[in-house]
N, C-alpha and C positions, 0 to 999 in steps of 0.2 A: 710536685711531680710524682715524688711518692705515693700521696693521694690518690691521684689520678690512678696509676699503675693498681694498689689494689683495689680501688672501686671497681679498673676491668674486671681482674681475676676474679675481685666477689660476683659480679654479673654475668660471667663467663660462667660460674660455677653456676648460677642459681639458673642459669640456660642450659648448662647441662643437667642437671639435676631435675625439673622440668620434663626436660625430653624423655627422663631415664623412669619417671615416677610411672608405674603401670597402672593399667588400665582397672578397677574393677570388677572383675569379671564373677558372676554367678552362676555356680556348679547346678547344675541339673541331672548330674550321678551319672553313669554311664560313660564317663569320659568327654561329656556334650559340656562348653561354657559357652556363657553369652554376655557381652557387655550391651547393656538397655542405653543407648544413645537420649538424650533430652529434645524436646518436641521446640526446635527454632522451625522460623522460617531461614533460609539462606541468603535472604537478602535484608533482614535484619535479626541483629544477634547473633549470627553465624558463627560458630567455634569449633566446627569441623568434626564434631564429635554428636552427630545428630540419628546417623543411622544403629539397628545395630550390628553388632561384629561377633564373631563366633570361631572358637577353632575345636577341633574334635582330635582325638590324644586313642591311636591303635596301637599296636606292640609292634609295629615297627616305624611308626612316625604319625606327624602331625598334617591335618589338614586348615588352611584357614578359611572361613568363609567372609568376602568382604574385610576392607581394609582401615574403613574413616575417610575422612576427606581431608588428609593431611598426613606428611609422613612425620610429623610431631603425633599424629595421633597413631598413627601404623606403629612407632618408633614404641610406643605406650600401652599397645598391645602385643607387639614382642616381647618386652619384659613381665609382660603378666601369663604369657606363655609358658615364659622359662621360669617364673617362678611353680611355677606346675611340673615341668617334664623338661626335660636334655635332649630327647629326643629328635631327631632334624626335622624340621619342616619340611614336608616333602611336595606339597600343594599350597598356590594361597588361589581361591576360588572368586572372584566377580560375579557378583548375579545381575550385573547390568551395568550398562556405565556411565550413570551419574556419580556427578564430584563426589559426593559425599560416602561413595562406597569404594573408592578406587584410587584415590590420591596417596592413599598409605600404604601402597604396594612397595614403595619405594624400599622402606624398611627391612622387607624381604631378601632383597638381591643377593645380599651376602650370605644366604642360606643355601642360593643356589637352585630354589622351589623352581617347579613346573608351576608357571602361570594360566591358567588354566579360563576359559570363557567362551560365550556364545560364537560362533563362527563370524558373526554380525560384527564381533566387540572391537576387533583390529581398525575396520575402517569407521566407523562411529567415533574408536576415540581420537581417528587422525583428522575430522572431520569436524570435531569443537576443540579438539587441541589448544589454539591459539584462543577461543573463546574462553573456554576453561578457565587457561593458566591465565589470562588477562584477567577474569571476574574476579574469581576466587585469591588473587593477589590484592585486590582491591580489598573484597569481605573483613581478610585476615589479615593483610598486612606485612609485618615479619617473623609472622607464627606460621605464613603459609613457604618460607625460605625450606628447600631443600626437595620441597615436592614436585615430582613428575610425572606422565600416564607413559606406564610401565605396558607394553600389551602381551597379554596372551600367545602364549606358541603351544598348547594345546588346545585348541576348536572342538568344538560339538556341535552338529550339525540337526542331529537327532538326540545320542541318547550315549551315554560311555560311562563306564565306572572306573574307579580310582581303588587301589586296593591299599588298605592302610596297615596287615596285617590281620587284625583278629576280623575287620568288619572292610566293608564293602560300600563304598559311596555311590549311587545310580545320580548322572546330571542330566538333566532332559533338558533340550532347548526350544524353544515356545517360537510360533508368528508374533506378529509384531502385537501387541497388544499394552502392559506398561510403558514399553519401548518397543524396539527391535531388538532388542538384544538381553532379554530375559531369558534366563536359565533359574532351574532348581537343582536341589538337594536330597538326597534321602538317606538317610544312615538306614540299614535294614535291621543291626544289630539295637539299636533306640527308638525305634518307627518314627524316627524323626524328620520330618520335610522341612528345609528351610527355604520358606518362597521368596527370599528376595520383596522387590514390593509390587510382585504379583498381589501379596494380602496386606494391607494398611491394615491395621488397629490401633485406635482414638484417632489417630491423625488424621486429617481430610485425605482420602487417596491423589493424587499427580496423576495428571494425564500427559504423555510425553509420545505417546504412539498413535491409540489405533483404540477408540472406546468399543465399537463393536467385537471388535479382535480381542480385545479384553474380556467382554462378557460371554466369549466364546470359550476363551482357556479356564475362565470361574465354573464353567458347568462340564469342565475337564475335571478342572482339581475336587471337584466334590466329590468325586468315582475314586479318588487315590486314598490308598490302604493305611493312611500315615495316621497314625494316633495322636501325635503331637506336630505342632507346627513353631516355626520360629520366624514371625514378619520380618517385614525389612523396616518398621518401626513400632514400636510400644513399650511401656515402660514398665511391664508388666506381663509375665506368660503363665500367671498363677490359672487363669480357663484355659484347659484343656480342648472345650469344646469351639475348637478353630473352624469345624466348619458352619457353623453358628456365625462367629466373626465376618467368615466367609461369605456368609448370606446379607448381614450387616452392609458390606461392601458391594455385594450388587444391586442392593436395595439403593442403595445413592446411585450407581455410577448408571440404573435404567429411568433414576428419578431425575437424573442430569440430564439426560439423552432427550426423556420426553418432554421435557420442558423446554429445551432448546427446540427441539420441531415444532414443540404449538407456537413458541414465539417467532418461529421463520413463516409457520402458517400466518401469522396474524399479521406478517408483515413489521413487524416490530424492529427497530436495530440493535445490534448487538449490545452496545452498553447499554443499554436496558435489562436483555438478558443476564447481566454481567451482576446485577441487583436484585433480579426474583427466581432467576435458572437455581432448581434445588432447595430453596430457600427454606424449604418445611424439614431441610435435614441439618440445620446451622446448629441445633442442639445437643447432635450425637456427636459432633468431631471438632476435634481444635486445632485451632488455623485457620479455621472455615473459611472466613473471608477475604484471607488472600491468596489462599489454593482454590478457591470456587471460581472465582474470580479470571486467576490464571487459566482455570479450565477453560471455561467458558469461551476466555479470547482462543483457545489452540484449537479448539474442536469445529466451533459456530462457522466458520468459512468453509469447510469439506462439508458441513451439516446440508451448507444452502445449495447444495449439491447435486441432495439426494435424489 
């Protein structure tokens, strides 16, 4: 019985301990961090730590941007917070609401932050709620215990800034285009824009919206002032030259599009499309072939439309 008793407490500990261990994070100077999430799909190998996550440190508080897709993973970006600053969190920011960016808002709560997102983000997440929390319990199992979609009470409709002290955050919120519910970033004091995953780099881009609506807010953001960018994945932000990346990602998502209409031309059915749509861009991005794939099935119906 003894046994027993401290096998829990050892396992108890090694769960808390776990939860407590922080996140990675690398300084980009300016008060800018970013933890680089690893390139899974979410329906295999999922670990809730895919996107990446970022908090930003002013003189009178902290902003967070995105959360992980787990409040074990929120829980592990808290602590690498506070290993930096004391400071209160005074924001934690969503740039859209998929799982993997919003599940670790949970961690938050006890700070008290302004939840901050797209105007869109409220009914979106009440709207896969039960999907969500059903999937994503399966993915993870009892790594995914404690998480919940925490929503937003301050909305952007258009455009609002957040004052952190020394700098100034501007959030612009986008049409439907990655989603509906895409929002940005800009530090002015770091020319920093954090797209959310407006911008994929390596990864194959997700279509969850609106591909034209997409290729319309890409020849938005090329016009924007920001020196630096920070996606919504890569594992790596050493090239500055993001709007390059930028151009990377429209070059698929027009090379996706027009290959789906010749295949609707031609009569073809979709799983077929599902096999040659894009196919000349399999050796820029990874994942290709289960995100291309996934496209292919979300878009090709509204395609055969046009």
């Amino acid at each position: 019985m003894l046994k027993k008793i401290i096998l829990g407490i050892t396992s108890l500990f090694i769960f808390h301990f776990a939860l407590a261990a922080p996140l990675a994070m690398e300084s980009l100077g300016n008060g800018v961090y970013v933890h680089h999430g690893v390139h899974e799909d979410m329906s295999e190998g999922y670990h809730a730590d895919i996107c990446n996550v970022s908090f930003i440190v002013g003189s009178k508080g902290i902003a967070v941007i995105d959360t992980g897709g787990s409040l074990k993973t929120g829980q592990a970006l808290r602590e690498a917070i506070r290993k930096v600053s004391n400071l209160p969190i005074l924001y934690v920011i969503n740039t859209h609401v998929h799982p993997d960016h919003i599940f670790g808002n949970a961690a938050f709560i006890q700070d008290k932050a302004t939840f901050v997102g797209h105007e869109k983000l409220p009914d979106a997440m009440e709207r896969r709620r039960e999907n969500y929390l059903r999937i994503n319990q399966q993915w993870l199992g009892d790594t995914f215990a404690g998480s919940e979609i925490v929503k937003p009470s301050m909305l952007v409709k258009t455009t609002a800034n957040l004052d952190l002290g020394d700098r100034t955050l501007l959030l612009t919120a986008y049409p439907t285009a990655h989603t509906n519910t895409d929002l940005t970033v800009f530090d002015h004091k770091s020319a920093t824009l954090w797209t959310g995953d407006l911008l994929f780099v390596e990864r194959t881009p997700s279509i969850d919206g609106d591909i034209k609506g997409w290729l319309a807010v890409i020849n938005e953001l090329k016009t924007h002032e920001a020196e630096f960018a920070i996606p919504g994945h890569s594992s790596s932000l050493k090239d500055a030259n993001w709007k390059k990346q930028l151009n990377d990602q429209e070059r698929y998502l027009w090379t996706l599009l027009n290959d789906i209409r010749a295949s609707i031309k031609k009569g073809e059915v979709m799983e077929k499309a599902m096999s040659t749509a894009a196919a000349s861009e399999r050796s820029y991005w990874q994942l290709f072939d289960i995100v291309n794939r996934r496209n292919v099935n979300n878009i090709y119906p509204g395609l055969e439309w046009e």
